[in-house]
N, C-alpha and C positions, 0 to 999 in steps of 0.2 A: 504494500500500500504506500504511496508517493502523493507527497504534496505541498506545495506553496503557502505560504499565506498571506489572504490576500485580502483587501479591504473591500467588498460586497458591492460599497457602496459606489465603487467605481466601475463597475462591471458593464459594459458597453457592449452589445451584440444583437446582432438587425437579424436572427435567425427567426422564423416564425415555427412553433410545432402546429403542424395543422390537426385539428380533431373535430368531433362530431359536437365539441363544445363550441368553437367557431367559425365552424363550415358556413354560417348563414350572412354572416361581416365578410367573411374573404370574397365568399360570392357577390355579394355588395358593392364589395372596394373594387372588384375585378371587373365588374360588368357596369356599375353604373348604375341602377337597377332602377332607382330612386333619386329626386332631388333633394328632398331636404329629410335627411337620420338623423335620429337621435341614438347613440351607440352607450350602452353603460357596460360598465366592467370593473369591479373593485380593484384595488391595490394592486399592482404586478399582474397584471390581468394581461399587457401587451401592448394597452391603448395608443402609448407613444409609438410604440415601435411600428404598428398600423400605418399611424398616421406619418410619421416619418418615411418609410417608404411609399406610400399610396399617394404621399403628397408628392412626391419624383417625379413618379406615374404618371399623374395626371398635372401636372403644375399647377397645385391648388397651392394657395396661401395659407400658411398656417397661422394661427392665433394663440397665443400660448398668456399672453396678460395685456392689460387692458392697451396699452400704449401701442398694439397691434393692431385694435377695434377698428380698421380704419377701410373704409368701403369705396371702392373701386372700380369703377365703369368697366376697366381694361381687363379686371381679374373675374373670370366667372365661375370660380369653383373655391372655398374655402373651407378650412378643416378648423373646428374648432378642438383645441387638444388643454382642456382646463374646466373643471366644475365652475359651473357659470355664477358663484353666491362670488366668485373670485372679480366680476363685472362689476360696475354700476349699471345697475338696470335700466336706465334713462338712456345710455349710449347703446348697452346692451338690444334692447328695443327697435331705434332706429337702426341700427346696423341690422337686424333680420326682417324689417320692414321692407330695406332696402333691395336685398337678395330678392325675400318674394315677390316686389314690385317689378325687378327688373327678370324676374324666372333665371335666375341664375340659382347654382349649387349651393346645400352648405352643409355637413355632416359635422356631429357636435360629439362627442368623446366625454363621459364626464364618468367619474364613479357611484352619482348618484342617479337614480331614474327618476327626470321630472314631474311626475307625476305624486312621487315622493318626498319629493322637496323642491315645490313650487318656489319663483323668484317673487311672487309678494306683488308683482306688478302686472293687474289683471292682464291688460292689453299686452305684455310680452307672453305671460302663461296662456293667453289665446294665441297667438302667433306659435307658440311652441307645441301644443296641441295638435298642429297641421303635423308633426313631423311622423314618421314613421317610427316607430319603435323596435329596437335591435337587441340583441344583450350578449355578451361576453360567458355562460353559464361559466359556475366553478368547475374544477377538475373531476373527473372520475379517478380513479384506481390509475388505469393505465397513462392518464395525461399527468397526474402527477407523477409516475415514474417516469417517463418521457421527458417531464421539466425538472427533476432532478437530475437526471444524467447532460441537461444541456445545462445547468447551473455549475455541476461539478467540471464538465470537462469544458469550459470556457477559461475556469481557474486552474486549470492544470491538477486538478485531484481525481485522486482513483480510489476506488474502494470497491470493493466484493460485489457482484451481483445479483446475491444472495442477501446482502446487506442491504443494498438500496430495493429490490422487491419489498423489503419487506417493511420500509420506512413511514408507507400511507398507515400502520396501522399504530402509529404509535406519534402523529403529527396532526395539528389540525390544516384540513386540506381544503386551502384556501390558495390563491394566487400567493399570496404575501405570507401564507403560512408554509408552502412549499421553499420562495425565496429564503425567506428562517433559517428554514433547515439545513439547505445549502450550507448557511451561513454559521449554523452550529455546528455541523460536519466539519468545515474546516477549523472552527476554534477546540472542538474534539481534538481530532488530529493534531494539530498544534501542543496543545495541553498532554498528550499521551505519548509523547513521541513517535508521532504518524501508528500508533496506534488503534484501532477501531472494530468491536465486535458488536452485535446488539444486545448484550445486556448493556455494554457501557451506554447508549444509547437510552435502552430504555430506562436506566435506572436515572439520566441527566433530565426526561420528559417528566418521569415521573415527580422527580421533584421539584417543578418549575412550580 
């Protein structure tokens, strides 16, 4: 067992795992399908990563905070990639007013589902209504082993096959709960000297 350590936090990689979790977005981003999505996906769910490549693709502008907000005759496809309570709503507004006035693109990325946490501000939660509705679901079994082995082998760590199967049952399996583990795996290793069996494992869950 061999490995690095490495800080999570920088981990930078445009690889997608495709699964029957977001077959229905890929199909989306690939074809066009729709003008205005609304896309949710919790924590480490991919949302940037999406939209960083999809925005290539298609030369859509991306929006990422508010000093982006800025609406543009020339651009006719926009990615918003930021939960929208991040806006002011008054700019917020006119900026999707303007999309739909002019039938231009706009696909919205956020980790919350608007209809969940409405922006407060009738006339945009109207506006936002029209959108389509998408979702990111959590992992299964296999997508979380899938994204552990692409967390592990971007840092250069290895561990038993045997060991990572058997990881979903002792983690909560969540986008951001899969990253974790990544991230405890490597501090495991580190801390044991590249060590690593699943009791050690289960006994470092069990006492969280």
């Amino acid at each position: 067992m061999t490995q690095n350590f490495f800080d999570f936090n920088s981990v930078k990689n445009d690889e997608i795992v495709i699964s029957h979790e977001n077959e229905d977005v890929l199909y989306l981003l690939e074809n066009l399908t729709c003008q205005l999505s609304y896309i949710t996906g919790s924590s480490k769910s991919g949302k940037s990563t999406l939209v960083n490549k999809y925005a290539k693709i298609h030369k859509a502008q991306i929006i990422s905070d508010q000093s982006d907000l800025l609406f543009s005759i020339d651009k006719k496809f926009y990615f918003i990639d930021q939960n929208l309570s991040k806006f002011n709503t008054e700019l917020l507004f006119h900026f999707v007013q303007n999309i739909i006035t002019h039938n231009y693109t706009l696909y919205i990325f956020s980790e919350f589902d608007h209809s969940q946490k409405p922006t407060g501000l009738l006339d945009l939660d109207s506006r936002l209504s029209l959108f389509n509705k998408f979702n990111l679901n959590e992992p299964d079994d296999q997508l979380t082993i899938n994204l552990l082995k692409k967390f592990l082998k971007i840092n250069s760590i290895t561990i038993n096959e045997t060991i990572i199967v058997e990881l979903p049952k002792y983690i909560n399996r969540t986008y951001l709960g899969i990253y974790n583990c990544a991230n405890d795996i490597n501090h495991l290793l580190y801390n044991n000297n590249h060590n690593i069996n699943l009791k050690l494992i289960k006994d470092f869950y069990n006492a969280i």
